[in-house]
Backbone as CSV, one residue per row, in Angstrom:
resi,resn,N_x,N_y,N_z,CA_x,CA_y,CA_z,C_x,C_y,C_z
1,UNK,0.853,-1.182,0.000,0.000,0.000,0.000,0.895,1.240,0.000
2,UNK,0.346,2.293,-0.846,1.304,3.414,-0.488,0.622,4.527,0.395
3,UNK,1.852,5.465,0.449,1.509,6.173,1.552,1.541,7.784,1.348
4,UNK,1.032,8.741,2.141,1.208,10.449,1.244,1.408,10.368,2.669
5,UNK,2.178,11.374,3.203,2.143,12.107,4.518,2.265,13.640,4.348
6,UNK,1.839,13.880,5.474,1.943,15.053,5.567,2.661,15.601,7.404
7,UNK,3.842,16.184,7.301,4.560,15.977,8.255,4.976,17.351,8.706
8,UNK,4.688,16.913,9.887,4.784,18.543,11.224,4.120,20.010,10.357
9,UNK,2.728,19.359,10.532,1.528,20.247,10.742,1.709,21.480,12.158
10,UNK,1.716,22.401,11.559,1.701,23.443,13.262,0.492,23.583,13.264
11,UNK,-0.244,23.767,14.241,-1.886,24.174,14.332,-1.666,24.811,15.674
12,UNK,-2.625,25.889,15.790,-3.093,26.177,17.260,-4.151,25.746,17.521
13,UNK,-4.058,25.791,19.047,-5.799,25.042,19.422,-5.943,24.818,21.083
14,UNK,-7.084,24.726,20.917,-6.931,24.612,22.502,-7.404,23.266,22.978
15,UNK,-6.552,22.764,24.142,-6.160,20.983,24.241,-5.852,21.297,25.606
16,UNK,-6.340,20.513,26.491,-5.456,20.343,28.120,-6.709,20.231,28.993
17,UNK,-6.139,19.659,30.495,-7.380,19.793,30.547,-7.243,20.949,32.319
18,UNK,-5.911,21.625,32.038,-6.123,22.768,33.211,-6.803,23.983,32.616
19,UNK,-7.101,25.078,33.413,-7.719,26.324,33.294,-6.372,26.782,32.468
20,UNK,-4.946,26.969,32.529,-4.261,27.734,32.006,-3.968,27.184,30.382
21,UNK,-4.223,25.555,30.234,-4.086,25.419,29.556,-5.134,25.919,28.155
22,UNK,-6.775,25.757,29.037,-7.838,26.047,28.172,-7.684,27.032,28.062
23,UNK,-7.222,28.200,28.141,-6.954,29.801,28.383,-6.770,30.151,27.112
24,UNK,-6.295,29.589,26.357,-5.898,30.183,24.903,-5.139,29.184,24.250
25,UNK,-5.149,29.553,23.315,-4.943,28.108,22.139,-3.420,28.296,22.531
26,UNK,-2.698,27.041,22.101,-1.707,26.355,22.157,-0.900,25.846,20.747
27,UNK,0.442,25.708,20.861,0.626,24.604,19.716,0.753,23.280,19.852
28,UNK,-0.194,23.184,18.766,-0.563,21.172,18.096,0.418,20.898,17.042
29,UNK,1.464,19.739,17.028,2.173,19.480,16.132,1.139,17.924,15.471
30,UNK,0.805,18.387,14.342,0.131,17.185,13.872,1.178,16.206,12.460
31,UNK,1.173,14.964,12.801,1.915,14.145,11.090,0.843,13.426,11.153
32,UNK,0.756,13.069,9.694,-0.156,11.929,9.214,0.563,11.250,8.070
33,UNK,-0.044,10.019,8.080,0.330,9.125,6.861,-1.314,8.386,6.552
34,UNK,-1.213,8.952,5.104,-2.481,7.894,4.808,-2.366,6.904,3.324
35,UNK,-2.587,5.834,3.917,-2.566,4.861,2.822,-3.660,4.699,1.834
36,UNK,-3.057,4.617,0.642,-4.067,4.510,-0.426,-3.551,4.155,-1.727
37,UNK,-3.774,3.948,-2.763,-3.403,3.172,-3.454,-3.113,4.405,-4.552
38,UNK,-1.718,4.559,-5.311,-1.783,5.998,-6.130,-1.350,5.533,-7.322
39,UNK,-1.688,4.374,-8.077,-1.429,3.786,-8.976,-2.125,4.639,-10.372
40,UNK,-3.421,4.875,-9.867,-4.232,5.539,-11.402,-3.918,7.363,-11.223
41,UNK,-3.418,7.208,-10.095,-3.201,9.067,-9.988,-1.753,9.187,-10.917
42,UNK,-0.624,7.905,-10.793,0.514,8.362,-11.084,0.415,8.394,-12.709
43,UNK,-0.070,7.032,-12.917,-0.680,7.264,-14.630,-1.430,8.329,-14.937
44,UNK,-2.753,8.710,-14.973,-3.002,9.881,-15.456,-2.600,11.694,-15.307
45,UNK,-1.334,11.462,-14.039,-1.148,12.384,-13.617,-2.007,13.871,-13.131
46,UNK,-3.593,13.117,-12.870,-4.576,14.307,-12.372,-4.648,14.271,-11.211
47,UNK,-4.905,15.647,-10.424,-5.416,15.855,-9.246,-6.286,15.439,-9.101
48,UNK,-7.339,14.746,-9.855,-8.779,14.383,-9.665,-8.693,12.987,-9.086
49,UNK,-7.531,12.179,-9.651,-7.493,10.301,-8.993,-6.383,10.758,-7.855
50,UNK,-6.294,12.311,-7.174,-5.019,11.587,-6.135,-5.974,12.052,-4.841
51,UNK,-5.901,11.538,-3.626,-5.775,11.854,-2.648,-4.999,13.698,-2.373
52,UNK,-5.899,14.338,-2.332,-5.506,15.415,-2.216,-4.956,16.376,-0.686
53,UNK,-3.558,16.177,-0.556,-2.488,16.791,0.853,-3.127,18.358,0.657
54,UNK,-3.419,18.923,0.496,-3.632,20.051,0.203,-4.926,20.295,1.029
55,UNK,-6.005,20.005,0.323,-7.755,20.318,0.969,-7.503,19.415,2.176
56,UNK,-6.404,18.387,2.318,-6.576,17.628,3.879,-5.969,18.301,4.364
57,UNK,-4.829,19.365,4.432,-4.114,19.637,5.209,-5.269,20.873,6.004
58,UNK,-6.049,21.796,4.790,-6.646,22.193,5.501,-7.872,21.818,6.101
59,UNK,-8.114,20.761,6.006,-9.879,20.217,7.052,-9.116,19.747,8.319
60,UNK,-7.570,19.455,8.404,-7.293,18.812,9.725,-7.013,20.129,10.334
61,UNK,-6.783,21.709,10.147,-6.424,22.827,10.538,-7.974,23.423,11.343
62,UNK,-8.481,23.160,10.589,-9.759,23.711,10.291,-10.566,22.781,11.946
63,UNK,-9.955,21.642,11.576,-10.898,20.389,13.001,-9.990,21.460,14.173
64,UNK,-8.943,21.046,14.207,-8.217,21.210,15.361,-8.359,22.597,15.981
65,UNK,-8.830,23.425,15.214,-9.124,25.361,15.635,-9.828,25.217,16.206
66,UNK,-11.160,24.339,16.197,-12.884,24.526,16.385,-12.802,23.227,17.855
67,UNK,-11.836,22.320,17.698,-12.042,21.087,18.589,-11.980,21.120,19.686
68,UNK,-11.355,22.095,20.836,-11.500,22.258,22.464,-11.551,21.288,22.865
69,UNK,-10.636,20.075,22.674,-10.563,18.330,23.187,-9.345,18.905,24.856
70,UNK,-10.032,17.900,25.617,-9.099,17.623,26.210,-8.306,17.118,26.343
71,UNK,-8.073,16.070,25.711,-6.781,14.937,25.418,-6.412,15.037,24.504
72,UNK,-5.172,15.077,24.137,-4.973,14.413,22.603,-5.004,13.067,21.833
73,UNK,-5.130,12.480,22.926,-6.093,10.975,22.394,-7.292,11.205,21.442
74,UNK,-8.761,12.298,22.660,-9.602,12.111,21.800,-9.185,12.985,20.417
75,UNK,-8.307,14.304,20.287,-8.163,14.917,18.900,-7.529,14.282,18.092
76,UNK,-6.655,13.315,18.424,-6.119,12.309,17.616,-7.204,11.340,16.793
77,UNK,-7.931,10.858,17.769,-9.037,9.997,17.291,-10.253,10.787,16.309
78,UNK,-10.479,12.247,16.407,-11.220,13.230,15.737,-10.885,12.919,14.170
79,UNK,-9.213,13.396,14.625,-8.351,13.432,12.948,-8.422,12.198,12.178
80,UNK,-8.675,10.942,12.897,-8.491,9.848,12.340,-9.672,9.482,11.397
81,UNK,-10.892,10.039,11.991,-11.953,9.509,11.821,-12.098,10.862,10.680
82,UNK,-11.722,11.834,10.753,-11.650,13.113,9.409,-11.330,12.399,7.880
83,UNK,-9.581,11.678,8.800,-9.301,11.080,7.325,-9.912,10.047,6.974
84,UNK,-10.213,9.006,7.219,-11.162,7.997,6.798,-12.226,8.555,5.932
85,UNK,-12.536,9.181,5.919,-13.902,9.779,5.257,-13.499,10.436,3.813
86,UNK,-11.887,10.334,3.667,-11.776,10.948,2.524,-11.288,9.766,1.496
87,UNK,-11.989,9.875,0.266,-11.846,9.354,-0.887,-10.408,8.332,-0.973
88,UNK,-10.597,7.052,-1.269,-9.345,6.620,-1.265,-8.402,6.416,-0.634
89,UNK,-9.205,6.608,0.802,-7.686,6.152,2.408,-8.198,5.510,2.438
90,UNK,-7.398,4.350,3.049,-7.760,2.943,2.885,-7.508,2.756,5.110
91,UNK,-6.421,3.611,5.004,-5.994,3.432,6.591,-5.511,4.827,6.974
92,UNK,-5.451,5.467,8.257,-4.175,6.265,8.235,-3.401,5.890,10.019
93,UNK,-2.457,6.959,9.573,-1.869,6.838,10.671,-1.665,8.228,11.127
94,UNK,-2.217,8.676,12.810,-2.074,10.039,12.951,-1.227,10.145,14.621
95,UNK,-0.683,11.304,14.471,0.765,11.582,15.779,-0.089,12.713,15.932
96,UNK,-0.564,13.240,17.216,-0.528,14.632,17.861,0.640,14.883,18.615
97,UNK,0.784,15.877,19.014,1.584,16.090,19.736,1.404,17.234,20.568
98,UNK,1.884,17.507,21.771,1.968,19.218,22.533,3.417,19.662,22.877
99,UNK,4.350,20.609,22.210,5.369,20.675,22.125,5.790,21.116,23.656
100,UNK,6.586,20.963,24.820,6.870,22.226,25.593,5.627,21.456,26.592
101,UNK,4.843,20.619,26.684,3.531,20.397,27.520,4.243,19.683,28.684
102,UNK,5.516,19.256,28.629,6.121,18.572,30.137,7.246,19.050,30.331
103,UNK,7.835,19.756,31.308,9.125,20.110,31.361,10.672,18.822,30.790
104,UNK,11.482,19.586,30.617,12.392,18.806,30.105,12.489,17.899,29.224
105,UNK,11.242,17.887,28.450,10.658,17.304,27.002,10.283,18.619,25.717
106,UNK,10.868,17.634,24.665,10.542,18.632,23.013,8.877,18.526,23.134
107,UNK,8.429,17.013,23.718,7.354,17.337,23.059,6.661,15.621,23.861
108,UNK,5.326,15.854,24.161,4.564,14.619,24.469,3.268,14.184,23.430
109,UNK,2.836,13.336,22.680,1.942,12.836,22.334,1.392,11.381,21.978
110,UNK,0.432,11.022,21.240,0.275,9.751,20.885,0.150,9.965,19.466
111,UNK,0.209,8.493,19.363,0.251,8.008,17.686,-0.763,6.779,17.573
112,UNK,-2.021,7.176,16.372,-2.987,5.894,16.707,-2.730,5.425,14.885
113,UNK,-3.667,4.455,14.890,-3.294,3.740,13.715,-4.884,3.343,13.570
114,UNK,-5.650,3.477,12.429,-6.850,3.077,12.450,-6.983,2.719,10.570
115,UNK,-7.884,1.316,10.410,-8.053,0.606,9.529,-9.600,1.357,8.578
């Protein structure tokens, strides 16, 4: 199966579940990989048979502004269930992240994998 990613998404948003954190949006480091098959996109070379990084990059910008999750489990699981719905993912794979969210760490998140 192949794969498109799209890697270290910045988003702001608001995620946590203290008062300082809900206080004002934050940065979300989002990657994705979604599998799909790009066999008739590479032959005809149209935007119309590919999986389009572009309109996804912005509906996952677009979720994560509006989403006020407290975990990044459940916004992880939001994004997952975003991409599924688009044309031709067969699977993806999505990483949140909160950069700076634990001292003496770049960065804490999860990574889910959904069929």
């Amino acid at each position: 199966m192949d794969q498109i990613f799209i890697s270290d998404l910045l988003v702001r948003g608001v995620i946590g579940i203290s008062e300082r954190e809900r206080s004002q949006p934050q940065d979300i480091l989002i990657n994705v990989i979604l599998y799909t098959d790009i066999k008739t996109a590479a032959m005809t070379d149209s935007i119309d048979d590919c999986v389009n990084y572009r309109s996804i990059s912005k509906k996952i910008i677009a979720l994560v502004e509006k989403a006020c999750r407290f975990t990044v489990e459940a916004l992880a699981s939001d994004i997952a269930v975003l991409l599924m719905h688009e044309n031709g993912v067969q699977k993806v794979r999505v990483r949140v992240e909160k950069p700076g969210a634990v001292r003496f760490s770049r960065s804490v998140g999860v990574e889910i994998e959904r069929p």
